[in-house]
C-alpha positions in Angstrom: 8.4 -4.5 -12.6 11.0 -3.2 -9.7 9.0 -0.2 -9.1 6.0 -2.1 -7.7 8.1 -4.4 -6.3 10.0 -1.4 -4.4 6.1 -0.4 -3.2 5.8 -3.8 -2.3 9.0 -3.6 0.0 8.5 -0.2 0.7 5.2 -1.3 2.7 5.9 -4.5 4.3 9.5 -2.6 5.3 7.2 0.3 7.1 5.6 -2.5 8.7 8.0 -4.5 10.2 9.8 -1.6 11.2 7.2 0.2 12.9 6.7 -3.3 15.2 10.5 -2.7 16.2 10.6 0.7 17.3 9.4 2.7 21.0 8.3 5.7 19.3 4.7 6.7 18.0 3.1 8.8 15.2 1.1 11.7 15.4 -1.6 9.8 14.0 -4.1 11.4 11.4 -7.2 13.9 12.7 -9.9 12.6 10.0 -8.8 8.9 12.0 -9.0 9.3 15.5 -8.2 7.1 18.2 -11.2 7.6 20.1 -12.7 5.6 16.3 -10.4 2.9 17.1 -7.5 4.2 14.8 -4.0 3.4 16.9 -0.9 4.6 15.4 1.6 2.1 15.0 5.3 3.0 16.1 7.4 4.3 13.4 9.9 6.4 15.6 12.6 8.3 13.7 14.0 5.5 11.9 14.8 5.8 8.2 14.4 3.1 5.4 16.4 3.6 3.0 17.8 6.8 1.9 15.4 9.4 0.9 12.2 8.1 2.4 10.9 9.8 5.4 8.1 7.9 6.9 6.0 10.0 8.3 3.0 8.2 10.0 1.0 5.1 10.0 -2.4 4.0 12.0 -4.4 1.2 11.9 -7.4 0.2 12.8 -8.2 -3.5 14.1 -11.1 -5.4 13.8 -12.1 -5.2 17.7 -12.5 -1.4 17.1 -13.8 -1.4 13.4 -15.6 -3.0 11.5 -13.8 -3.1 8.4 -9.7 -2.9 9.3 -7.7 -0.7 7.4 -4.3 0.6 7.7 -3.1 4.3 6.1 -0.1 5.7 6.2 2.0 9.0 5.2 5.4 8.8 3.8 7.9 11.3 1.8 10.4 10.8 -0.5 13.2 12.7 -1.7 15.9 13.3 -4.7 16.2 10.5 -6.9 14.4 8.4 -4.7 11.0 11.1 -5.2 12.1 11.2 -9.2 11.7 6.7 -9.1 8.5 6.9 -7.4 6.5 9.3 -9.1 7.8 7.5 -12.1 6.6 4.2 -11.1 3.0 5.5 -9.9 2.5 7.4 -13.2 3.3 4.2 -15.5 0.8 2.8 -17.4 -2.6 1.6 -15.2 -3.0 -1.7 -17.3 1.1 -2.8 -16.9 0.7 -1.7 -13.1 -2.5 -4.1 -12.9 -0.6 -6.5 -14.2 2.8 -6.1 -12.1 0.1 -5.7 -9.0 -1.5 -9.6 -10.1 2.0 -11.3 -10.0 3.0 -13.0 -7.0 6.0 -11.1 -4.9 7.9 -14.5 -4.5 7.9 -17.6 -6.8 5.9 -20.8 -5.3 8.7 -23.5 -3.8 8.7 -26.9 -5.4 7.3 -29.5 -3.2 10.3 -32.0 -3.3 8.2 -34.6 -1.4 5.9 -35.1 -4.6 7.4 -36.8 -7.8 7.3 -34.8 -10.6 4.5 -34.6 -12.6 4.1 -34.2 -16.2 0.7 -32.6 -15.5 0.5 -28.9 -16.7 0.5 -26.7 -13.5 -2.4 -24.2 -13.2 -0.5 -20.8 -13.5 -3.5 -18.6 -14.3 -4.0 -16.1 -11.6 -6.3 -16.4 -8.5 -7.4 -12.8 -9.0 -8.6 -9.9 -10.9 -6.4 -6.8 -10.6 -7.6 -3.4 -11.9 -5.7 -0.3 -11.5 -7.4 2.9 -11.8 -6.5 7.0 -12.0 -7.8 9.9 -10.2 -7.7 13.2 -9.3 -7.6 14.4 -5.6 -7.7 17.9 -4.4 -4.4 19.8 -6.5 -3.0 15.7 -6.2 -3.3 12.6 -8.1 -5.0 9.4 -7.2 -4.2 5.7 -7.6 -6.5 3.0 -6.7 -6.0 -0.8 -7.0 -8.5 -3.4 -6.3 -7.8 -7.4 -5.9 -10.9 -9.9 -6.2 -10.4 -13.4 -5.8 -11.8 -15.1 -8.2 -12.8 -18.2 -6.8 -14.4 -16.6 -3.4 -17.2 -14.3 -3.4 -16.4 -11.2 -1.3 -12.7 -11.4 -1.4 -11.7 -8.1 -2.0 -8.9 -5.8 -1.2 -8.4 -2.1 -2.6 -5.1 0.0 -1.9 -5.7 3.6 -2.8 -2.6 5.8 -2.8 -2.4 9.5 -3.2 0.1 11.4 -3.9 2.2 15.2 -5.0 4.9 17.7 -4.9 5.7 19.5 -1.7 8.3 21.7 -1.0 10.3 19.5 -3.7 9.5 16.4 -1.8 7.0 13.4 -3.4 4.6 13.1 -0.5 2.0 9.6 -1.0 -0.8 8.9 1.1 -1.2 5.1 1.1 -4.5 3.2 2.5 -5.6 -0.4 2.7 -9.1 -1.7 3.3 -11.3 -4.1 2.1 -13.6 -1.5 0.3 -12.5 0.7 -2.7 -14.5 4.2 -1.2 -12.9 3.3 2.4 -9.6 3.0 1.1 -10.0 6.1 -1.1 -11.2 7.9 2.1 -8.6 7.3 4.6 -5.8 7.9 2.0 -7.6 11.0 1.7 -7.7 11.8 5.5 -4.0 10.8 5.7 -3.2 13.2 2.4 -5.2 15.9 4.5 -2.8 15.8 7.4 0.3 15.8 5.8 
């Protein structure tokens, strides 16, 4: 599904920019520095047309215990209309866009080929579900390897209308109630 795959990008993009720029966020009040939240640089640098990033902090394992990152960003026009789209699809066909992997595994040209069937079942359990967050709605996607006990990873993203303009709240953390939390903090200071 290109939309996920556009979040996808749309989040590894925010962070690879952010590491090439001089200029810092405002960070979020609900995730202070002096609680080990640093914002990352994202400057005034755009993406891609219509997407404003707004701010992104993180919060390293030296200075908490569980890391997390969370992040604000705005979209506009047809950009805002894709988006909103995307994030209201189905939750069952976005767990399942969320399991597949982003890039295809290389062949390994070194082994000869085998007629052996290759194990393409997924390493992990994807769920994807709704709710509602103050006047906005709520997305929340968890990951659990399936083979490791403990492996977990939950991405909660919250999002609206403002002033014509689809603002989303995205947090990471290894905890489904953190991640809702600090998307929630980061929706709070838009």
């Amino acid at each position: 599904m290109r939309s996920r795959l556009h979040l996808v990008a749309l989040l590894a993009g925010l962070c690879l920019l952010a590491a090439c720029t001089n200029q810092f966020g405002a960070g979020f009040a609900e995730l202070p520095a002096d609680r080990g939240w640093q914002p990352l640089p994202i400057g005034d640098w755009v993406l891609n047309d219509g997407i404003e990033p707004r701010t992104i902090v993180y919060c390293p394992r030296e200075h908490c215990a569980h890391q997390a990152i969370a992040a604000l960003i705005s979209f506009d026009g047809k950009r805002a209309d894709e988006m909103e789209r995307a994030l209201a699809s189905d939750p069952a066909r976005l767990a399942r866009e969320f399991a597949k992997p982003t890039t295809p595994p290389k062949p390994d040209k070194t082994k000869a080929k085998s007629t052996a069937p290759k194990d393409t079942a997924p390493k992990s359990t994807t769920s994807v579900s709704r709710y509602d967050e103050d006047g906005a709605k709520g997305l929340l996607v968890e990951i659990r390897a399936k083979d490791a006990a403990g492996k977990h990873a939950a991405t909660a993203i919250v999002y609206g209308r403002d002033a014509g303009k689809l603002t989303i709240a995205v947090a990471v953390s290894d905890e489904a109630d953190r991640a809702r939390s600090y998307a929630r903090s980061a929706w709070n200071s838009r």
